[in-house]
C-alpha positions in Angstrom: 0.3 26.9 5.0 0.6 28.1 9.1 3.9 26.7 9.0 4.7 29.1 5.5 2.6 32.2 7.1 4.5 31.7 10.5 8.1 31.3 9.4 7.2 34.2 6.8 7.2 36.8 10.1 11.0 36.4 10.5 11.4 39.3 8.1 9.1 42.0 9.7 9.0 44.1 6.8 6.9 41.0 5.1 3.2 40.4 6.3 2.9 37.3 8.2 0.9 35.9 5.5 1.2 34.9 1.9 -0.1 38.1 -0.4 -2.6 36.9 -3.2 -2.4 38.2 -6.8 -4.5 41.3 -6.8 -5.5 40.4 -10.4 -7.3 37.7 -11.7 -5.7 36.8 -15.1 -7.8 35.2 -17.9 -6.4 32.0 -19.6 -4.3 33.5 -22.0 -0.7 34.9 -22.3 -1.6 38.4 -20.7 -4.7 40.4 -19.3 -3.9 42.9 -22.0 -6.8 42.0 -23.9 -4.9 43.9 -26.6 -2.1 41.4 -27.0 -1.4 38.3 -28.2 -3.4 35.4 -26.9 -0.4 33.2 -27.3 3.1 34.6 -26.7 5.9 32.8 -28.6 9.2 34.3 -28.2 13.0 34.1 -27.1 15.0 34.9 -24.6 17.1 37.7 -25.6 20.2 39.8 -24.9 20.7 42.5 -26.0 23.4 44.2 -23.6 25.7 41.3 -24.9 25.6 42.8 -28.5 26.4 45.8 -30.4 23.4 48.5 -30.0 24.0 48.4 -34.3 22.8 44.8 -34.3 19.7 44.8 -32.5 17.4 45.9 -35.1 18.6 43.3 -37.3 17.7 40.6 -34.3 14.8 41.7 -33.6 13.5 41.9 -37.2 14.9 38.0 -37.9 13.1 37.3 -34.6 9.9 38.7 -36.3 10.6 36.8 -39.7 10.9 33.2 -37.2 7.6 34.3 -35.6 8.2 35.9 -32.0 6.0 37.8 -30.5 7.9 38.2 -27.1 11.2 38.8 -25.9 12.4 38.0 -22.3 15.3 40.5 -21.3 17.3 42.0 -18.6 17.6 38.8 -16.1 21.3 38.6 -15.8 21.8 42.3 -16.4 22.4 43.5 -13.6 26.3 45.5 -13.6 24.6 46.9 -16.7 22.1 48.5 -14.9 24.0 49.3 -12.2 27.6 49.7 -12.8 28.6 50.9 -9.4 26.7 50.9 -5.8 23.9 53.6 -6.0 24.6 54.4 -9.7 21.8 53.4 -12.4 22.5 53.2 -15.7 18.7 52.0 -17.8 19.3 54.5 -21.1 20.3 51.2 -23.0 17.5 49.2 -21.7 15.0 51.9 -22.7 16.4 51.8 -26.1 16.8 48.0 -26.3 12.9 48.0 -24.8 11.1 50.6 -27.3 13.7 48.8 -30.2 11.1 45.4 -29.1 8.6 47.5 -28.9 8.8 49.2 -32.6 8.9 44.9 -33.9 6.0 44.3 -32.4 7.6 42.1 -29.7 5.9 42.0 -26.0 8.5 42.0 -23.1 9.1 40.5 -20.2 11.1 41.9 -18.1 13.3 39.6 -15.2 14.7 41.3 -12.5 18.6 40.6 -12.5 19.0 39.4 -8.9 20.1 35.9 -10.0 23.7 36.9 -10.7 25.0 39.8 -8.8 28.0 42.6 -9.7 31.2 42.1 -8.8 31.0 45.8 -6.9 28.4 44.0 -4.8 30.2 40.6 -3.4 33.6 42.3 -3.2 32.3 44.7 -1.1 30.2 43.3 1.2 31.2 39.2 1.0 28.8 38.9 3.5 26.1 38.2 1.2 27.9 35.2 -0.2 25.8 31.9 0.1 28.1 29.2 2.3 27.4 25.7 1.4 26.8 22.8 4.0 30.2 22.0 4.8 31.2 25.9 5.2 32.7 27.0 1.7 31.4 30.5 0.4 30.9 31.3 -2.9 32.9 33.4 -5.1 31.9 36.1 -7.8 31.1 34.4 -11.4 28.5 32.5 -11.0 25.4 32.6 -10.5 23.0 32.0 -7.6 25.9 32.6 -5.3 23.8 35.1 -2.8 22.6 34.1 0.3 19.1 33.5 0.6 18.6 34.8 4.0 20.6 37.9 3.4 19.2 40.8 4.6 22.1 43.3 2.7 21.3 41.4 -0.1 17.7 41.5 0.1 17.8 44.7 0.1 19.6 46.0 -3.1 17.6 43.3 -4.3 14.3 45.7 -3.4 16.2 48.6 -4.2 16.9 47.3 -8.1 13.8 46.0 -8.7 12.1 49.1 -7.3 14.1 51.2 -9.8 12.7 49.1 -12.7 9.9 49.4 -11.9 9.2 52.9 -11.3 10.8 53.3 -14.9 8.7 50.3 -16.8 5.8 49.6 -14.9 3.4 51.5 -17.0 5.9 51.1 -20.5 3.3 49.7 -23.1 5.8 47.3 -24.4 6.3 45.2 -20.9 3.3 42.8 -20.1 4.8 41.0 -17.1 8.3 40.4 -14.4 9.7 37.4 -13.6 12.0 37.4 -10.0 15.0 36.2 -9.9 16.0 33.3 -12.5 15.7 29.6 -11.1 16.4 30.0 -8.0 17.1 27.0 -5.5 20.3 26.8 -3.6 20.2 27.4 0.4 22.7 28.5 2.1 24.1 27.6 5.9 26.2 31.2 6.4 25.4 32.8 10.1 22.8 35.2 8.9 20.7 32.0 7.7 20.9 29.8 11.0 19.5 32.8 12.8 16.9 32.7 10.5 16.7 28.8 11.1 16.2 29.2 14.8 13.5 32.0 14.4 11.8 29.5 12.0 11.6 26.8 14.5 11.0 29.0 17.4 7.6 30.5 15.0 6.8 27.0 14.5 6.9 25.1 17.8 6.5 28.3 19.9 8.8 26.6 22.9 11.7 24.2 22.5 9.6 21.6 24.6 7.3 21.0 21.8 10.1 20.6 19.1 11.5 17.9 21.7 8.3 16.5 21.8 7.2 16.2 17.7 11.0 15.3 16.7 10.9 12.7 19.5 14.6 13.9 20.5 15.2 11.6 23.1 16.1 9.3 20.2 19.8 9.2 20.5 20.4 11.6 23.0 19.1 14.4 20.5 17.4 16.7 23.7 17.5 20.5 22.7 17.5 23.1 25.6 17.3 26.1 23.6 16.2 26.5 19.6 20.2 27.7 19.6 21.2 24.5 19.8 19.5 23.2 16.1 21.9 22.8 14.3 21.2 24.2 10.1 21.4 20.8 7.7 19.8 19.5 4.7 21.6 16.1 4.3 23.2 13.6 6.7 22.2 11.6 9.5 20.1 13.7 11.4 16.9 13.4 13.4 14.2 12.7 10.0 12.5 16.1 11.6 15.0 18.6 11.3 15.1 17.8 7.7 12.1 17.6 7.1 11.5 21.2 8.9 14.7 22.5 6.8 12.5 21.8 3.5 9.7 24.0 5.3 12.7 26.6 6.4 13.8 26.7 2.8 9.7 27.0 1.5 9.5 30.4 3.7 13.2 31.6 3.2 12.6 31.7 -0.7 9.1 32.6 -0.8 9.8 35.4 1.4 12.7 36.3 -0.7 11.0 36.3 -3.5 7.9 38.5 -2.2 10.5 41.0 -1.0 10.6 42.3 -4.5 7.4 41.0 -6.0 5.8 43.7 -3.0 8.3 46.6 -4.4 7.1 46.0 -7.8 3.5 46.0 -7.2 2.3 48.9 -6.5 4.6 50.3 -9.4 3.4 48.4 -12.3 0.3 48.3 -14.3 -1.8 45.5 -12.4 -2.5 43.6 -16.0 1.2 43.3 -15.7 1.8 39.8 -14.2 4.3 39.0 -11.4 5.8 34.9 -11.6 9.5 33.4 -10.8 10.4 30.6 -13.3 11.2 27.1 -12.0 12.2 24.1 -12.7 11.9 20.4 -13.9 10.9 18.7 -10.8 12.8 20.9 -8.5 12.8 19.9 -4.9 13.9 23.0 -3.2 11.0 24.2 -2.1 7.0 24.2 -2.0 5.9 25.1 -5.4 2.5 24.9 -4.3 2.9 27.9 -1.2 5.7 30.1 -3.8 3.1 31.0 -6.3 -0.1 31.4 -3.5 2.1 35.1 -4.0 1.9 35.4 -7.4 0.0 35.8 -10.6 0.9 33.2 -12.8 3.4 30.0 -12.6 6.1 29.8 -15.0 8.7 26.9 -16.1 11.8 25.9 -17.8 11.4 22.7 -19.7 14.2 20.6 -20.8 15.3 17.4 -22.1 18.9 16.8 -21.4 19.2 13.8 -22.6 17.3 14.8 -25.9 15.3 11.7 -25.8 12.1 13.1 -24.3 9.9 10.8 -22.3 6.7 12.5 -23.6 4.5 10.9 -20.4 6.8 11.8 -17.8 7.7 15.4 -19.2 3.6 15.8 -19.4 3.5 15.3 -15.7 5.5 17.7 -14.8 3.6 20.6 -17.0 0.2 19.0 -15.6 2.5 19.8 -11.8 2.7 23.4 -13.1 -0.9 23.7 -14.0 -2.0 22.7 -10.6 0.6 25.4 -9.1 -2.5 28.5 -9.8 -4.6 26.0 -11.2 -4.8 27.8 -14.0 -2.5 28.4 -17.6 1.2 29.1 -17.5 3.9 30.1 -19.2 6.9 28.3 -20.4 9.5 30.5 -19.4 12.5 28.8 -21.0 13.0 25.8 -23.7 15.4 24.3 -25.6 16.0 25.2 -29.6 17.7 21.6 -30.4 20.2 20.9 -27.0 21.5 21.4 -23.8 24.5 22.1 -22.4 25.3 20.6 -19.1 25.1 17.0 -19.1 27.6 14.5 -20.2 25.6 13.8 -23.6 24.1 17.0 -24.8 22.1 15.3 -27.6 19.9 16.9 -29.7 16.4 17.0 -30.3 15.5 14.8 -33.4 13.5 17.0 -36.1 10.6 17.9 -35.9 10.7 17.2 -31.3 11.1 20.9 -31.0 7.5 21.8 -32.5 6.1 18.4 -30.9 7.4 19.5 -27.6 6.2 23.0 -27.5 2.6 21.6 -29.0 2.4 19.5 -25.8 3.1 22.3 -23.5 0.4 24.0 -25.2 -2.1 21.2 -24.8 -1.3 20.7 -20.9 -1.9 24.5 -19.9 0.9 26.7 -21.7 -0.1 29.9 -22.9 3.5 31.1 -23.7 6.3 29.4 -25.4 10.0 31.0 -25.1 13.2 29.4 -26.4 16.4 30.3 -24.8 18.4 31.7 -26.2 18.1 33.6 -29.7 22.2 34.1 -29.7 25.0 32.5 -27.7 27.2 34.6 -26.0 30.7 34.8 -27.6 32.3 33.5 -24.0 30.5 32.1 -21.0 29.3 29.1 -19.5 27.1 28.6 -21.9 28.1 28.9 -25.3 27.7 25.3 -26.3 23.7 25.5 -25.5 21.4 25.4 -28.4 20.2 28.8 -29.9 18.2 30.4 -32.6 21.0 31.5 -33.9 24.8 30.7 -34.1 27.3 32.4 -33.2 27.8 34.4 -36.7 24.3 35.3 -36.0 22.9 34.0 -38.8 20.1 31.2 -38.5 21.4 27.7 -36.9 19.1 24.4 -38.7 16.7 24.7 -36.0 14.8 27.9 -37.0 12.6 26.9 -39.8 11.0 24.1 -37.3 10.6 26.7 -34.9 9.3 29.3 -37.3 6.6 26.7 -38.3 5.7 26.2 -34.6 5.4 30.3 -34.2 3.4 30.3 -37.0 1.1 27.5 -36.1 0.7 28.6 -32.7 -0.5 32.1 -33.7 -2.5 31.2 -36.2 -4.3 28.9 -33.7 -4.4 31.5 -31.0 -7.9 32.4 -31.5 -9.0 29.1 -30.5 -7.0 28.6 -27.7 -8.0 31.8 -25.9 -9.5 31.7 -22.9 -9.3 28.0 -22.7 -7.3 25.5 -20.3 -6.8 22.0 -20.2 -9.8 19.4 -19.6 -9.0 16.3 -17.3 -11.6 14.2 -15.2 -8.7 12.5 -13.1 -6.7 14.5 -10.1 -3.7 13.4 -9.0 -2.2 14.9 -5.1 1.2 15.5 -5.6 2.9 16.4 -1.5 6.3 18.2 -1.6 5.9 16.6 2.4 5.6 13.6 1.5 8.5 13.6 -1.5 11.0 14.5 1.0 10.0 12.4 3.8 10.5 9.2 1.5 13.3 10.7 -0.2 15.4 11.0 3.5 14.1 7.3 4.8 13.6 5.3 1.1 14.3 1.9 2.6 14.6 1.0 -1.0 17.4 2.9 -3.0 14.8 2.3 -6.1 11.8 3.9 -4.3 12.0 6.7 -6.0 9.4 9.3 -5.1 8.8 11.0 -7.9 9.3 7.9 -10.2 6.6 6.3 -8.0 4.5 9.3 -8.7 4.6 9.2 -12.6 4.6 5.1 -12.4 1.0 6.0 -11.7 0.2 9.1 -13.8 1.6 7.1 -16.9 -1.6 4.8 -17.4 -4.4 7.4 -16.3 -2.7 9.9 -18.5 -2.5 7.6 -21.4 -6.2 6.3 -20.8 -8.3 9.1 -19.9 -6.1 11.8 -21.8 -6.4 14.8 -19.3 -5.0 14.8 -15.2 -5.0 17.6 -13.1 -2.0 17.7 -10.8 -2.8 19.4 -7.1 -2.1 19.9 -3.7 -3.6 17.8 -1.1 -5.9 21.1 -0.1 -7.2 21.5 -3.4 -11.0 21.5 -4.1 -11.4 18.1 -5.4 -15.0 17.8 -5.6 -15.4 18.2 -9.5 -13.3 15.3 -10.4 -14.6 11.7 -10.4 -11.4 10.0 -9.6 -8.4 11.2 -6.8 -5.4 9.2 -6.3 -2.5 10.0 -4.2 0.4 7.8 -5.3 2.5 8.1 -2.4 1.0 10.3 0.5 3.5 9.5 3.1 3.1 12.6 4.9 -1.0 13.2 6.0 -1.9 15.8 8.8 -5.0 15.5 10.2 -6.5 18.3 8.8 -5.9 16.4 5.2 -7.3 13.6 6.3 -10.9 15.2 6.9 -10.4 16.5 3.4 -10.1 13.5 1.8 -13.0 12.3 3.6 -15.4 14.8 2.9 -14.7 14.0 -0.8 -15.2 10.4 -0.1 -18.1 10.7 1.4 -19.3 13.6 -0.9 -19.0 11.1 -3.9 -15.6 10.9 -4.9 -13.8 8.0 -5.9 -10.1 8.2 -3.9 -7.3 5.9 -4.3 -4.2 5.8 -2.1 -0.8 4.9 -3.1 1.9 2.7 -0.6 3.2 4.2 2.0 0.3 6.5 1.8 -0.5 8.0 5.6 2.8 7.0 7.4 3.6 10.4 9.0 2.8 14.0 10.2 4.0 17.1 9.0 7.2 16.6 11.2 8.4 13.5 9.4 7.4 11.0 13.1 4.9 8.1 12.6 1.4 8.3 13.3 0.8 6.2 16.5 -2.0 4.2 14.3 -0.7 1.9 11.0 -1.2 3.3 7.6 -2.8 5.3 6.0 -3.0 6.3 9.4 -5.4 9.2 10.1 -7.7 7.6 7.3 -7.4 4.0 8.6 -11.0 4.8 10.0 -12.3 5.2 6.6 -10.2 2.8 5.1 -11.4 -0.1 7.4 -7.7 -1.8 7.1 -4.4 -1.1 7.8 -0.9 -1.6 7.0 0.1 -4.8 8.8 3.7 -4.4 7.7 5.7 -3.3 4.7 8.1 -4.9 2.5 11.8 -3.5 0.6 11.3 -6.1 -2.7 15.0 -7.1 -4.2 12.6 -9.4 -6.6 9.1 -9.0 -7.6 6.4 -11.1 -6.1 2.9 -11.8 -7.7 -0.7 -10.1 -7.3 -3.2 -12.0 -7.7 -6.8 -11.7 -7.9 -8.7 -8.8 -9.5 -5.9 -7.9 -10.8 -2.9 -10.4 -12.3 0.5 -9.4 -12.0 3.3 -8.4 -10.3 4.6 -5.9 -7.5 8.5 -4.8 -7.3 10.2 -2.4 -5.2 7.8 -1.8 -2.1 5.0 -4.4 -1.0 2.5 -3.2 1.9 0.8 -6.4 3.7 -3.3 -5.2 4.3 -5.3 -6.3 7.0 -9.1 -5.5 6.7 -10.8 -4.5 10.0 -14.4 -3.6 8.8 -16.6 -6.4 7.3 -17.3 -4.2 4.0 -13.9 -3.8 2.9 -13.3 -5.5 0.0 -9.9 -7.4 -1.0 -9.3 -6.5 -4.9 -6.0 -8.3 -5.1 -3.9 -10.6 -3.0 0.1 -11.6 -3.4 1.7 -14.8 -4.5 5.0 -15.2 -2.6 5.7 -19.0 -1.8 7.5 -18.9 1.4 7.4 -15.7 2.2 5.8 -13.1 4.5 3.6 -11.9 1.9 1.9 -15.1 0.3 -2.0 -14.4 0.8 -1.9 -11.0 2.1 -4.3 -8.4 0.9 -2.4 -6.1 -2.1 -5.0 -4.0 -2.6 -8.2 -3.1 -0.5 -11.2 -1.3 -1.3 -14.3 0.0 1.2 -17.4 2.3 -0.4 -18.0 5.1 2.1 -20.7 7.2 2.1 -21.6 8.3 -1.8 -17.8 7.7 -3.0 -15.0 5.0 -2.0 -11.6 4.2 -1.0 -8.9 2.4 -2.4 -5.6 1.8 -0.9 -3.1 -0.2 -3.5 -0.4 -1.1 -0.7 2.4 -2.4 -3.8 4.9 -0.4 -6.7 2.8 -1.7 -9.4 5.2 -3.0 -12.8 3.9 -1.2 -16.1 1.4 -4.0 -17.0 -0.2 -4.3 -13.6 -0.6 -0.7 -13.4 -1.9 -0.2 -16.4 -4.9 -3.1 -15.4 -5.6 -1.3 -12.4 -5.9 2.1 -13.9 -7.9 0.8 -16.8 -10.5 -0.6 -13.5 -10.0 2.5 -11.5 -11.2 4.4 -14.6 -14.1 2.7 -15.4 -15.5 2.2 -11.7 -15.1 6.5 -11.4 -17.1 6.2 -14.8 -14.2 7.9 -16.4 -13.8 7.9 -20.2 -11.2 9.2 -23.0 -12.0 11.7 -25.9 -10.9 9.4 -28.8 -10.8 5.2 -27.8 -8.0 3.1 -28.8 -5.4 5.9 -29.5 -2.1 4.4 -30.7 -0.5 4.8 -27.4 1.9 7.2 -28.8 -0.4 9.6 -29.7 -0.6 12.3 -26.8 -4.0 13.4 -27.1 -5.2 16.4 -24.7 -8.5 18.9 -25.0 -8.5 22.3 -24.0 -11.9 23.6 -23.2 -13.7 27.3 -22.5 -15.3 30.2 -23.4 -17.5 27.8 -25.2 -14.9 26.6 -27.5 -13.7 23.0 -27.3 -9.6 22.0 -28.8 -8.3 18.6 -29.3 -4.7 18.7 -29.8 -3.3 15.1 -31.2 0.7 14.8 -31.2 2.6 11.9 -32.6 5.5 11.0 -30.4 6.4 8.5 -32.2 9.0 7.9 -35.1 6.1 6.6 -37.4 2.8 7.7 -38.9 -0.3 6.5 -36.8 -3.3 6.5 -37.9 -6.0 8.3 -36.1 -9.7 9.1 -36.4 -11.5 11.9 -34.4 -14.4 11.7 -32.7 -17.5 12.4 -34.2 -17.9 16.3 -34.4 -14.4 17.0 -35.1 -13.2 19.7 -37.6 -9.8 19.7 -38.8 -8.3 22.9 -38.1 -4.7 22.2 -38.6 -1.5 20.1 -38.6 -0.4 16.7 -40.4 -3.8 14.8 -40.1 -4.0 13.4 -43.6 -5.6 10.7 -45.3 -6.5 9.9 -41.6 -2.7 9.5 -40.0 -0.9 11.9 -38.3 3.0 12.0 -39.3 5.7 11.2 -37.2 6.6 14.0 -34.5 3.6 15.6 -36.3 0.8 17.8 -34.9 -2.4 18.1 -35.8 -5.7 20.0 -34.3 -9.5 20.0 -34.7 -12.6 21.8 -33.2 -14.9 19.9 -31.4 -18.7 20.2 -31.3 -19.8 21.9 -27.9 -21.3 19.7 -25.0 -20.2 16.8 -22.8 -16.8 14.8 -23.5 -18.0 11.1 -24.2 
């Protein structure tokens, strides 16, 4: 956060910390208590299209089951044909046209793809890549992040919206910008860059000293000197710091017109940027401190969804607010953009945006309802085709609209129930990222290697940052905390100590928040509580056995433990004839205080994991909802307001049977004759009180 708040007073029009949402927005698609609980909608465009046609969309969008439309993100020489010159008479129309079909808007603000008027005149405001190149009109995303000129017809745009819609009755929230995510390296940015470091470090002395630039003859005398890089074989600090340059640079783009909007708009109105799947640009976590609600695109480009892995990373959006989201964006069949744009098999549509709903969603939009008739993106699935009639895919979504409204009422004002955290570091994802020692050790891989069991057998985690309030769940496990200040540390201790039950990942503890080591061996600043350490670490070509508490094997990364304290406790040991492993500690554990400490120092294979999270669970005295699940039934609760979901979702490409807990209702879906179809859905109330 100080390095965020301190980077964030390079732009002096912007407060030198991160604004919080004024409002605090219930768990459901809007504060408008008026409104739908659950949006369901489509991304729509309606300055593509004859004015003629749009009552005809938006009446087929009503007969599929929309509630929303999202609208005006890329429309930007629309609105503003020439410098200084608005044009919103269509936009009005286009929005009270939603209005008059009962559709809620959202409205984005078009900064994602600039006019031509714009870059031809002032080029400066161009985004250079790494190697110097700057972008040319076309695109998208080709503005400069750290543009000043930029930023500012940026404000002045989104200003003029919202003087004209932020009290219209049809909008109920604003999304920034659209995905954004690309840095840029022109002039304008590496002044910002040497601002940033100068905020953070305060004299060039102490940068020396924290990126240990004596290493290779890397000695700075001025912070003019950094050079601006995001790749390449530079000190493991600069990069690392570029990550935290990026973090600030966006978020204080973004908040440049999120703080022009505000005091325009209604304040039920919500403010959110949407991102996306596992994007590494920037810290989610310190973007949406600024604003209301988190939002996502979710894809599967391969159309073969992983439904585990693809969970994860709506639990990850969850723990942004720690609170309900909205899927911003999803696909109606395919994508368009990788070398096999498969489809979706029937009936993966509905099961997909069923799963978002169980993990936190309160919205689900497709995009897009029509594809343009020339573009990029005119292979990309859509509502409908390009005659505009109906493509296959809209009676499975007009099932899922239909389900999902009629269910509404008992999703309101509830959120997802998990007993299990998991700390997911955007720190400690880049630091292993620039130094993997192992090509395979993949960070976020690693992550979700460890998610995958708990998920399956306790059916609810709660993704978070490493300064979330951890204290109401039984179980914390930090997969790969590489990066650990010392003010983290004492965190993570307090909850040990407080009770809490927290398990550490390899390379957990390695470094500070500038990328160096930490004088002591891992987990470094918790080796203390740990009472071991990290006698050395291991790059596996093979796997070697674990023996023990645990039987199996390790692959990838092996950590060699050495207890210090009498009362640590060895769980597992390896089996490695030969080598420098054989009878080493694997995995260590110490009670501390009311809680404990675990530190598993090896990549786990599947089966191995899958033991250790079956122990971990039952030692935190953690159980699931419904016992020996078929394990490809996703099965998730949503909880509040003194109404209790369970949401049950076949991934599978056969029936399963399944039989609710005791207490459970039917209250929709493909339970029958106690199965659940394949790709079905199906939903049931439960009796109020404690999960078993």
């Amino acid at each position: 956060m100080a390095v965020v708040a301190a980077a964030l007073t390079v732009s002096a029009p912007l407060a030198a910390a991160l604004p919080q949402a004024p409002t605090s927005f219930p768990e459901r698609a809007t504060a408008f208590a008026d409104r739908p609980a659950i949006a369901v909608g489509v991304a729509w465009y309606p300055e593509q299209w004859p004015e003629a046609r749009w009552s005809t969309d938006l009446a087929m969008m009503k007969a599929t089951g929309f509630n929303t439309v999202r609208i005006a993100e890329f429309a930007w020489s629309r609105m503003e044909p020439e410098e200084g010159k608005f044009d919103f008479a269509w936009l009005d129309r286009a929005i009270a046209a939603a209005r008059s079909h009962g559709m809620m808007v959202v409205l984005g603000t078009p900064t994602a793809a600039p006019p031509a008027w714009l870059t031809q005149k002032y080029p400066d405001v161009l985004r250079v890549d790494e190697v110097g190149t700057r972008a040319g009109h076309g695109g998208r995303r080709q503005f400069s992040f750290a543009s000043k000129r930029y930023r500012d017809f940026c404000r002045i745009i989104a200003t003029e919206m919202a003087k004209r819609y932020g009290h219209n009755p049809a909008v109920v929230g604003w999304q920034i910008d659209n995905e954004i995510g690309p840095p840029s390296f022109d002039p304008e940015a590496v002044v910002a860059w040497h601002a940033f470091l100068k905020a953070r470090y305060g004299t060039i002395d102490e940068l020396n000293r924290r990126w240990a630039t004596e290493y290779w003859s890397q000695h700075y005398n001025d912070f003019g000197q950094v050079p601006l890089h995001a790749t390449g074989q530079q000190n493991p600090g600069l990069l690392l710091d570029f990550k935290h340059f990026a973090t600030a640079t966006w978020i204080d783009y973004v908040q440049n017109q999120v703080q022009a909007i505000r005091p325009l708009i209604d304040p039920r109105m919500f403010v959110t940027t949407n991102t996306m799947f596992w994007n590494a640009g920037f810290d989610h976590f310190q973007m949406h401190r600024g604003l209301d609600i988190a939002a996502w695109d979710n894809y599967i480009p391969d159309g073969r969804p992983d439904w585990v892995a693809n969970g994860a990373n709506h639990d990850l959006v969850h723990g942004y607010k720690q609170r309900n989201f909205w899927l911003m964006e999803t696909q109606p069949g395919r994508v368009d953009w990788v070398p096999i744009n498969r489809a979706l098999d029937p009936g993966q549509v509905r099961e997909m945006a069923w799963q978002a709903v169980a993990h936190g969603a309160d919205a689900v939009l497709y995009w897009q309802w029509r594809p343009a008739a020339n573009g990029q993106e005119t292979y990309h699935g859509a509502v409908l085709g390009q005659d505009g009639e109906f493509n296959p895919i809209q009676p499975e979504i007009a099932r899922t609209a239909g389900e999902l409204t009629k269910a509404a009422p008992l999703l309101a004002d509830t959120e997802p129930v998990a007993h299990v955290a998991m700390i997911f570091s955007y720190d400690s994802r880049w630091a292993i990222d620039l130094q993997r020692h192992n090509r395979d050790f993949d960070p976020v891989k690693a992550f979700t290697e460890f998610y995958r069991p708990l998920r399956v057998q306790s059916q609810g985690v709660a993704i978070l940052p490493v300064d979330a309030d951890l204290s109401r769940y039984p179980l914390v496990v930090a997969p790969d905390l590489n990066v650990l200040t010392e003010a983290q540390a004492q965190l993570l201790e307090r909850y040990v100590r407080g009770g809490g039950h927290l398990v550490l990942g390899p390379r957990s503890g390695m470094k500070d928040d500038t990328d160096a080591l930490w004088p002591q061996r891992q987990p470094g600043p918790l080796a203390d509580l740990l009472g071991a350490k990290v006698a050395q670490y291991y790059a596996l070509d093979q796997g070697v056995g674990i023996t023990g508490g645990i039987e199996g094997k390790a692959t990838i990364w092996a950590e060699a433990l050495v207890p210090d304290a009498s009362d640590v406790r060895t769980i597992a040991t390896y089996r490695d004839a030969g080598g420098w492993l054989d009878g080493k500690a694997a995995i260590v554990s110490r009670k501390v205080g009311r809680g404990s400490i675990t530190y598993v120092g090896a990549w786990l294979d599947t089966a191995t994991m899958a033991k250790l999270a079956s122990n971990l669970l039952a030692d935190a005295g953690v159980s699931p909802i419904v016992r020996d699940a078929d394990p490809d039934l996703e099965i998730a609760e949503r909880a509040g307001a003194g109404k209790r979901l369970l949401i049950v979702i076949n991934h599978g490409t056969v029936p399963h049977s399944f039989a609710p807990p005791a207490g459970a209702s039917p209250a929709g879906g493909d339970w029958t004759d106690g199965r659940i179809a394949a790709h079905g859905v199906a939903w049931f109330t439960l009796a109020r009180g404690d999960r078993p």
